[in-house]
C-alpha positions as CSV (number, residue, x, y, z in Angstrom):
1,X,59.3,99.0,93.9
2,X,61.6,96.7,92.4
3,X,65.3,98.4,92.0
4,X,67.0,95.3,90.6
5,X,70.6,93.6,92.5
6,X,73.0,95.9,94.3
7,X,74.5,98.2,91.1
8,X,78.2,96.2,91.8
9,X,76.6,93.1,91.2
10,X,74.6,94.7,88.3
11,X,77.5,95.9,86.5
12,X,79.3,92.7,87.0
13,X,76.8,90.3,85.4
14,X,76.2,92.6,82.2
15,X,79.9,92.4,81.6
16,X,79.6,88.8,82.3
17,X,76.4,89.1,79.6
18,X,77.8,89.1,75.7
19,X,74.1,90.0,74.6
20,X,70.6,90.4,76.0
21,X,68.0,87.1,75.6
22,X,65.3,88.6,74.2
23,X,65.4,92.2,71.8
24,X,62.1,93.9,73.3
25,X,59.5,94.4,70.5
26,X,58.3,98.4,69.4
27,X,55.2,97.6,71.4
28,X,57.3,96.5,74.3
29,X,59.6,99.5,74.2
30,X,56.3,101.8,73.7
31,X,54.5,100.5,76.6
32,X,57.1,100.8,78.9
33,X,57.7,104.6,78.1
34,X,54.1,105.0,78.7
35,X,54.6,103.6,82.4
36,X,56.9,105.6,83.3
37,X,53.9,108.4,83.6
38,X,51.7,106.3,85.7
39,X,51.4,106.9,89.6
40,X,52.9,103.9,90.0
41,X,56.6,102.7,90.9
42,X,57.9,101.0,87.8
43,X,60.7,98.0,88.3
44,X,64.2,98.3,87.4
45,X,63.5,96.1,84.3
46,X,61.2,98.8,82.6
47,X,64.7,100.6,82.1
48,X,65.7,97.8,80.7
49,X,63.4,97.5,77.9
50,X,63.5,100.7,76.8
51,X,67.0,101.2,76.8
52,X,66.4,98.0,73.9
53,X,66.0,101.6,71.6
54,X,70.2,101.2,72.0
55,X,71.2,98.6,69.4
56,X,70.0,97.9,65.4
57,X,67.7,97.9,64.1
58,X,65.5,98.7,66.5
59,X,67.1,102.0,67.3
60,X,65.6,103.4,63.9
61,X,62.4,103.4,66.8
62,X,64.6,106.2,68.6
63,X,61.7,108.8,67.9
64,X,59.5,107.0,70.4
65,X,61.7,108.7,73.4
66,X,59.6,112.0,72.3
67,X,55.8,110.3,72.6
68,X,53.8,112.3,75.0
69,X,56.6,114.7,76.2
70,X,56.8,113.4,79.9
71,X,59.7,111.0,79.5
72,X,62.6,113.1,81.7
73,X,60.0,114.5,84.3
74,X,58.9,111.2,84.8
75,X,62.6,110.1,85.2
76,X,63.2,112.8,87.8
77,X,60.3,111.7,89.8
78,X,61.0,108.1,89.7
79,X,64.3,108.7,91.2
80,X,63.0,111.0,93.9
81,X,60.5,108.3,95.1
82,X,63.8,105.9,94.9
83,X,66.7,108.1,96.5
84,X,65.4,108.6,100.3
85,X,67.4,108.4,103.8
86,X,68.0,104.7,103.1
87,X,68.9,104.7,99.3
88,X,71.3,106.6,98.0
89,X,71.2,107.0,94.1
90,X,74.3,104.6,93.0
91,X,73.4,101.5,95.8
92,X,70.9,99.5,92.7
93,X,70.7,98.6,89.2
94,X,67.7,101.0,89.6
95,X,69.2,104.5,89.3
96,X,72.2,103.5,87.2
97,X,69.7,102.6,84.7
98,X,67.1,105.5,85.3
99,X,70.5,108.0,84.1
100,X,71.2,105.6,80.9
101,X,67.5,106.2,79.9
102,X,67.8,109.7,80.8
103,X,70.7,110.6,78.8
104,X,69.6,108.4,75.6
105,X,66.8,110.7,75.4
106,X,68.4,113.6,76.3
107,X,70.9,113.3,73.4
108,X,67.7,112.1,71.0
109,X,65.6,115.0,72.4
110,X,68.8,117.3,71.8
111,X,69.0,115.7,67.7
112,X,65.5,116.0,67.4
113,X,65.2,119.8,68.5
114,X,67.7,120.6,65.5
115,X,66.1,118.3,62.9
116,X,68.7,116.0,62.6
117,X,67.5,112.6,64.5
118,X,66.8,111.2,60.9
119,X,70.3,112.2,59.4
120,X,71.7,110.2,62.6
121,X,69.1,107.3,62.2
122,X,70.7,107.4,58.6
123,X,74.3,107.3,59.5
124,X,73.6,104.2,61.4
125,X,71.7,102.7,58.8
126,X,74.3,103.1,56.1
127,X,77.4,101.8,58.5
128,X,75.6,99.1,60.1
129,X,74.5,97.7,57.0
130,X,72.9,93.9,57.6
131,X,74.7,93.6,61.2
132,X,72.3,92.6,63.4
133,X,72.0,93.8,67.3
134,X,74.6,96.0,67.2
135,X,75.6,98.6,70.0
136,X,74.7,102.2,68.6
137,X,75.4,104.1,72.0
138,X,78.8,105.3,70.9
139,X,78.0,106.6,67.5
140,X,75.6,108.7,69.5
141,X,77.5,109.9,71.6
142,X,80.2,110.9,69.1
143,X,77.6,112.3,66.7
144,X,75.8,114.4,69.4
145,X,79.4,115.6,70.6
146,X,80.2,117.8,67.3
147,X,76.4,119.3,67.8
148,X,77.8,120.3,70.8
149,X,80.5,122.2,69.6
150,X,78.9,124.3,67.9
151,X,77.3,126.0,70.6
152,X,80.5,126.4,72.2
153,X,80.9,130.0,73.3
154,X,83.6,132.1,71.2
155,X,87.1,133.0,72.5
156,X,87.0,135.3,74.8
157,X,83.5,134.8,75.8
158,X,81.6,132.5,78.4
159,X,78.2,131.8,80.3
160,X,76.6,131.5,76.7
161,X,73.5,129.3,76.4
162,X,73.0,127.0,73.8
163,X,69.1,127.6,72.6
164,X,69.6,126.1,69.7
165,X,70.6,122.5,70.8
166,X,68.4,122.6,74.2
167,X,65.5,125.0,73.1
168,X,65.3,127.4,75.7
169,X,61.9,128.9,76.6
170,X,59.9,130.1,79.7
171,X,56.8,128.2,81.0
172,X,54.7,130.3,81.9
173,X,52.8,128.1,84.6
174,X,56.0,128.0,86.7
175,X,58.0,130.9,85.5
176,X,61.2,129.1,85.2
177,X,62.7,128.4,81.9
178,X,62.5,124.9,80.6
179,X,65.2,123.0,78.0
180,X,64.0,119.9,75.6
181,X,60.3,120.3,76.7
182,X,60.0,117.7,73.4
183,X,60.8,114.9,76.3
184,X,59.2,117.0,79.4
185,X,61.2,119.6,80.0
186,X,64.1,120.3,82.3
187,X,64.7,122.9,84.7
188,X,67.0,124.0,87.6
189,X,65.1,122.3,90.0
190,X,66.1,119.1,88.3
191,X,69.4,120.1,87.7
192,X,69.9,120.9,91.8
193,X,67.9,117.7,92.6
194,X,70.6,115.5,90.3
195,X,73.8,117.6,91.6
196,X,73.1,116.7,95.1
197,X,72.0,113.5,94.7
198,X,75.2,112.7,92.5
199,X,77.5,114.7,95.6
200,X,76.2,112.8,98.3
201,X,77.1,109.3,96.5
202,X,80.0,111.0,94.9
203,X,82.1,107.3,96.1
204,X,79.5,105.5,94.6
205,X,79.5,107.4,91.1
206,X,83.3,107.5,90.5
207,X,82.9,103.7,91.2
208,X,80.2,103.2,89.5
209,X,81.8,105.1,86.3
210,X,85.1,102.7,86.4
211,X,82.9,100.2,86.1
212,X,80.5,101.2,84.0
213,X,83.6,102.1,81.6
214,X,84.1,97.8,80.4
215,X,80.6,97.9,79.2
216,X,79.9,97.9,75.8
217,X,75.7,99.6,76.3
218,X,77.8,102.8,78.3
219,X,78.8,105.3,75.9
220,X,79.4,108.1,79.4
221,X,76.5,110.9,80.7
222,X,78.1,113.5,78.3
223,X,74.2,114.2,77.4
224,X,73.7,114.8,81.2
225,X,76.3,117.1,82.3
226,X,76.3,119.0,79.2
227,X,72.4,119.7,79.9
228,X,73.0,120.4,83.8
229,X,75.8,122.6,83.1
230,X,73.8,124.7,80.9
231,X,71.1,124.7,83.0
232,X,73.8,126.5,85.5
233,X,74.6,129.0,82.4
234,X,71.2,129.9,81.4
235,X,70.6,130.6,85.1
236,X,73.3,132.6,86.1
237,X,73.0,136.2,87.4
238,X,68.9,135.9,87.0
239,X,67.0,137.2,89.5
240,X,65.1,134.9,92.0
241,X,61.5,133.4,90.5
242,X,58.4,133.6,92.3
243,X,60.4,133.5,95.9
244,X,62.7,130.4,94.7
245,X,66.1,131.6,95.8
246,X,69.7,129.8,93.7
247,X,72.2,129.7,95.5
248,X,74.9,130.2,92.1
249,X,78.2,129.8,94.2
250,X,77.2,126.7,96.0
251,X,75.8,125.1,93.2
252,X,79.1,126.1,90.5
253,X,81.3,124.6,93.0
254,X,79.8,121.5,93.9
255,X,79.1,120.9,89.9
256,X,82.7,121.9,89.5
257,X,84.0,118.8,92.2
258,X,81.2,116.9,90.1
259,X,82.1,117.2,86.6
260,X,85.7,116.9,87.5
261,X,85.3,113.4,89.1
262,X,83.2,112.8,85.8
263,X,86.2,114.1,83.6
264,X,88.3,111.7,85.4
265,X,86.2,108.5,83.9
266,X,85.3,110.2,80.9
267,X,85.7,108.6,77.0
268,X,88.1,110.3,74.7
269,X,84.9,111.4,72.3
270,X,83.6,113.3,76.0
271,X,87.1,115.2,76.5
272,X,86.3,117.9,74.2
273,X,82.5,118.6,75.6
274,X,84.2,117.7,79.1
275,X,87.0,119.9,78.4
276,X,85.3,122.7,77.9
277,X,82.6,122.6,80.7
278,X,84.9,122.7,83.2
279,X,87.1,125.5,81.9
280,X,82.9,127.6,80.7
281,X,82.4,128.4,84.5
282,X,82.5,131.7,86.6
283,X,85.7,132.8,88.2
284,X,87.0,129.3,87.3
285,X,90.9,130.8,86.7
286,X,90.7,131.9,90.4
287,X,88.6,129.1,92.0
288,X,90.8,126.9,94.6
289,X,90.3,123.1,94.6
290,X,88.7,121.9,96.9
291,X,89.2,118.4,98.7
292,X,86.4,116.2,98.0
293,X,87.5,112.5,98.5
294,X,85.0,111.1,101.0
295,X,87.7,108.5,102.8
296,X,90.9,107.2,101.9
297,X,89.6,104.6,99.5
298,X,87.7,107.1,97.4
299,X,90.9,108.6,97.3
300,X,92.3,105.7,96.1
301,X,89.8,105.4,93.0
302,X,90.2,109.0,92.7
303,X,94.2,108.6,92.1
304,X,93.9,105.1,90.1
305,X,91.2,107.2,87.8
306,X,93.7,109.9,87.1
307,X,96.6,107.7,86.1
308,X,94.6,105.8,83.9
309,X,92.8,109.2,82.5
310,X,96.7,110.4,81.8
311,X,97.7,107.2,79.7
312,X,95.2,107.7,77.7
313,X,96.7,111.7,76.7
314,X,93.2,113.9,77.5
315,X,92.8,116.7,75.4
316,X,95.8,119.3,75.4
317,X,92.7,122.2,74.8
318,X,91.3,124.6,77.8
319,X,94.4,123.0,80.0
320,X,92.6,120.0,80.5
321,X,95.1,118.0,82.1
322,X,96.0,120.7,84.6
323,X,92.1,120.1,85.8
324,X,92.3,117.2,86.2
325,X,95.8,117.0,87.7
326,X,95.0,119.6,90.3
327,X,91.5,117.8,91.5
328,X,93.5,114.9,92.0
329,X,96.5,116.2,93.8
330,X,94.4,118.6,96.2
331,X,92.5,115.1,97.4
332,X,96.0,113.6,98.0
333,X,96.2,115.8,100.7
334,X,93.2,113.8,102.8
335,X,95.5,111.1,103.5
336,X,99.1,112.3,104.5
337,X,100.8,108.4,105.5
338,X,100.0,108.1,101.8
339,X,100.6,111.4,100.4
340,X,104.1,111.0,99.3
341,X,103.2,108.0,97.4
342,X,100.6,109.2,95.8
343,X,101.4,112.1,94.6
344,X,104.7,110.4,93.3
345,X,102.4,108.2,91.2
346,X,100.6,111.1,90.1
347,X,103.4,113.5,89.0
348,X,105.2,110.4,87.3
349,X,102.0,109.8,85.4
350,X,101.5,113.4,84.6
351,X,104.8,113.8,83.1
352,X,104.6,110.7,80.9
353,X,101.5,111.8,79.4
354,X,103.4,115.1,78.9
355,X,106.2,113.2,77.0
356,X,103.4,111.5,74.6
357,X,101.9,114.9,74.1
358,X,105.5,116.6,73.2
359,X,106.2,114.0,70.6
360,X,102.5,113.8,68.9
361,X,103.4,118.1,68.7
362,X,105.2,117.8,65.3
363,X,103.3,120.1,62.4
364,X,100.4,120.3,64.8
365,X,100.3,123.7,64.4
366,X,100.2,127.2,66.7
367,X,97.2,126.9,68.2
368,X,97.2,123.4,69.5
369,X,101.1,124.1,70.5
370,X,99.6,126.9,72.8
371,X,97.4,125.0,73.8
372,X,99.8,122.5,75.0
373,X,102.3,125.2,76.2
374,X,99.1,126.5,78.5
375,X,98.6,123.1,80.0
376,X,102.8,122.2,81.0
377,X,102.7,125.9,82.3
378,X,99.6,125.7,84.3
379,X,100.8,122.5,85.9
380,X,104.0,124.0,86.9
381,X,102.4,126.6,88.6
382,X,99.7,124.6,90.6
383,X,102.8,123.0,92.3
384,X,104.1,126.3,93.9
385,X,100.4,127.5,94.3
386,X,99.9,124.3,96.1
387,X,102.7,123.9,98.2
388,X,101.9,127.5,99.5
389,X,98.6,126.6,100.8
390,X,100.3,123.3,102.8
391,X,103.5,124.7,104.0
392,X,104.5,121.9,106.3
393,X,104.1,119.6,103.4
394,X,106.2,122.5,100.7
395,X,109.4,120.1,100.8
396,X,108.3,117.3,100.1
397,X,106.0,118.4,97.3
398,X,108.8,120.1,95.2
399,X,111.1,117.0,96.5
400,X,109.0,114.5,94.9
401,X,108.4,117.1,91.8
402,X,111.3,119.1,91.3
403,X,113.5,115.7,89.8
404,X,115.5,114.7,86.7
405,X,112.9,113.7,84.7
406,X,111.2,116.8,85.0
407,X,114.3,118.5,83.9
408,X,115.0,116.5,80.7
409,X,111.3,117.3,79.5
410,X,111.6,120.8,80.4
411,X,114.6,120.9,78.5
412,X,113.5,119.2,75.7
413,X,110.1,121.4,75.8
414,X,112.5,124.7,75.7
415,X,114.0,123.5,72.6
416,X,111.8,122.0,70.4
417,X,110.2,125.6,69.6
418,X,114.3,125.8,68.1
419,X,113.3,122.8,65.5
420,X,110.5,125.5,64.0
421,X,111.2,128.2,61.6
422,X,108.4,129.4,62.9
423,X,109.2,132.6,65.3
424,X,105.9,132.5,66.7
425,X,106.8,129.7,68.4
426,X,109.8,130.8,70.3
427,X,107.8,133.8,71.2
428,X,105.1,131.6,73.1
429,X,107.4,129.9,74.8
430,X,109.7,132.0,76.1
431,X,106.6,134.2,77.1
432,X,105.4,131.2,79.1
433,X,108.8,130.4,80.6
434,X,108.5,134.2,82.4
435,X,105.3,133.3,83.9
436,X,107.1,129.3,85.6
437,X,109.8,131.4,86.5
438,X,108.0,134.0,88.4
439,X,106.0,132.0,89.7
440,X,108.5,129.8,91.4
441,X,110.4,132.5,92.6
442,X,107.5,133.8,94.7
């Protein structure tokens, strides 16, 4: 079984790599998705050619992902026979590329089950025009994205399925319901299979997601953790299946530390599917952090991940930034000769995104000025809420957070509701300035 160079060295040569030697032919692409349902290992280079379905104008080919509905149970297998004792999922080129194949087909299988891979095949066609070998993985992404939305579950309401995008049905041969059985099928098995496998190489995936980020072929796993998470939705509260006993809390959690190291490396097109994942999750207003940093230098990537995540102003919906800001400060707490300094960069990078935010608020409107009223709230109150839980570091948290700067933004966050005729406005804020206070208080 060939799994290709060490993934670092992978990574590094395709950035190295302005464009691939040779465009695999249809017949290439089609033989190699054929393989992938033999009893044989396949090399790391099969991936590679059918991942050839990425660029123009061979990606009008796309459709071929769907021929003989095996492709992501052959995927999961594959990556069982590769991730054993001695290979974890995230050491080769070999998995990194089995989860690019994966998701491809998992956003064409998602396009195809609402009739709409030839409206996307279209788009392409009309914006590409006569370029030749051109990258289509982010127009899928971002088209795929606002599909997703739509199955969004209303305010108010959560744990909803979304049967439309992922077609939802039982098999009866194993009794467990199946989503996009157009490419094979997934299930909860594969969804726990992929969660741990991802957890126990969670180093190796933040790492390999910085990475990943300077290519131009990665558009993110969006597809991925928006079909594992609903996998988790459509199984909640069911009743065990022929003796197969799901353990919910474990698995919410651990996809909770998951998805949040995901968030952290996500794409600004991911942040409102992202977003929204991580808020669409049982008891999540409740649920503690949890330190997950394996060692001190996957805290390290976790931190530098965060800053950079905060330049680039996440989404201000679901509180978002609060996530994100609270998975990364918990881990802080692993390594305590570092602490102060870390959490100094983090606050200081947290509050600068917060500046941006407040200045882009001008005629934005209520809701999103709620939303962003939710998120500076909810960050002011996982300080306290924090510092309770490590008192002997309560000092220095609030010493490093409670500062000038943080002031002047509160203060201009207090009056720019005053710049509004709108008396909806003051009314939010002031209601929200109740909560910060109480909550400091106690």
């Amino acid at each position: 079984m060939d799994f290709g160079p060490k993934l670092e060295e992978y990574l590094a040569s395709c950035r190295g790599r302005a464009t691939r030697s040779r465009a695999p032919s249809k017949d290439d692409i089609q033989q190699a998705i054929t393989s992938l349902a033999d009893s044989r290992p396949v090399p790391y280079t099969t991936f590679e050619t059918i991942l050839g379905l990425d660029r123009a104008p061979i990606c009008a080919q796309l459709g071929l992902l769907l021929t003989g509905a095996h492709i992501l149970p052959s995927c999961i297998r594959l990556l069982k026979q590769y991730c054993n004792e001695q290979t974890r999922l995230f050491d080769y080129a070999y998995g990194y590329l089995c989860l690019q194949v994966m998701n491809l087909s998992i956003e064409v299988a998602k396009l195809a089950q609402v009739n709409d891979l030839s409206g996307f095949l279209q788009s392409i066609d009309r914006s590409s025009g006569s370029a030749h070998d051109k990258v289509i993985t982010e127009d899928l992404a971002v088209y795929i994205r606002k599909w997703e939305a739509k199955e969004f579950a209303p305010y108010g309401q959560r744990l909803l399925p979304a049967n439309k995008l992922l077609g939802w049905r039982n098999d009866p041969s194993t009794g467990l319901v199946i989503a996009l059985s157009r490419i094979g099928g997934f299930t909860i098995l594969d969804m726990v299979f992929l969660m741990v496998e991802i957890w126990e190489d969670r180093g190796s995936f933040t790492k390999c997601l910085r990475s990943a980020l300077h290519l131009q072929t990665y558009a993110g796993w969006c597809g991925i953790f928006h079909l594992m998470h609903n996998t988790l939705v459509r199984m909640h509260g069911m009743p065990p299946i022929k003796g197969q006993e799901f353990d919910d809390d474990y698995n919410w959690k651990t996809f909770g530390d998951v998805i949040q190291r995901y968030a952290l490396c996500a794409y600004h097109y991911e942040d409102p599917t992202v977003s929204y994942l991580l808020k669409n999750r049982p008891n999540n207003e409740r649920e503690k952090p949890r330190t997950s940093a394996c060692n001190p230098d996957d805290l390290d990537q976790i931190v530098e991940a965060y800053i950079n995540k905060a330049s680039q102003q996440p989404t201000v919906k679901y509180a978002h930034s609060t996530r994100l800001f609270a998975f990364t400060m918990m881990n802080c707490y692993l390594d305590e000769f570092r602490f102060v300094s870390n959490v100094t960069r983090i606050t200081e990078a947290a509050l600068s995104d917060s500046w941006v935010q407040l200045g882009n608020m001008n005629g934005v409107g209520i809701s999103i000025w709620t939303y962003f009223t939710d998120g500076v709230v909810s960050t002011l109150i996982v300080v306290p809420a924090f510092s309770k839980a490590f008192t002997h570091m309560q000092s220095i948290v609030l010493g490093i957070i409670v500062n000038e700067s943080l002031v002047d933004f509160l203060g201009y966050f207090i009056l720019y509701p005053l710049t509004t005729n709108d008396k909806t406005f003051i009314g939010t804020i002031l209601d929200a300035l109740h909560i910060v206070l109480a909550n400091y208080r106690s």
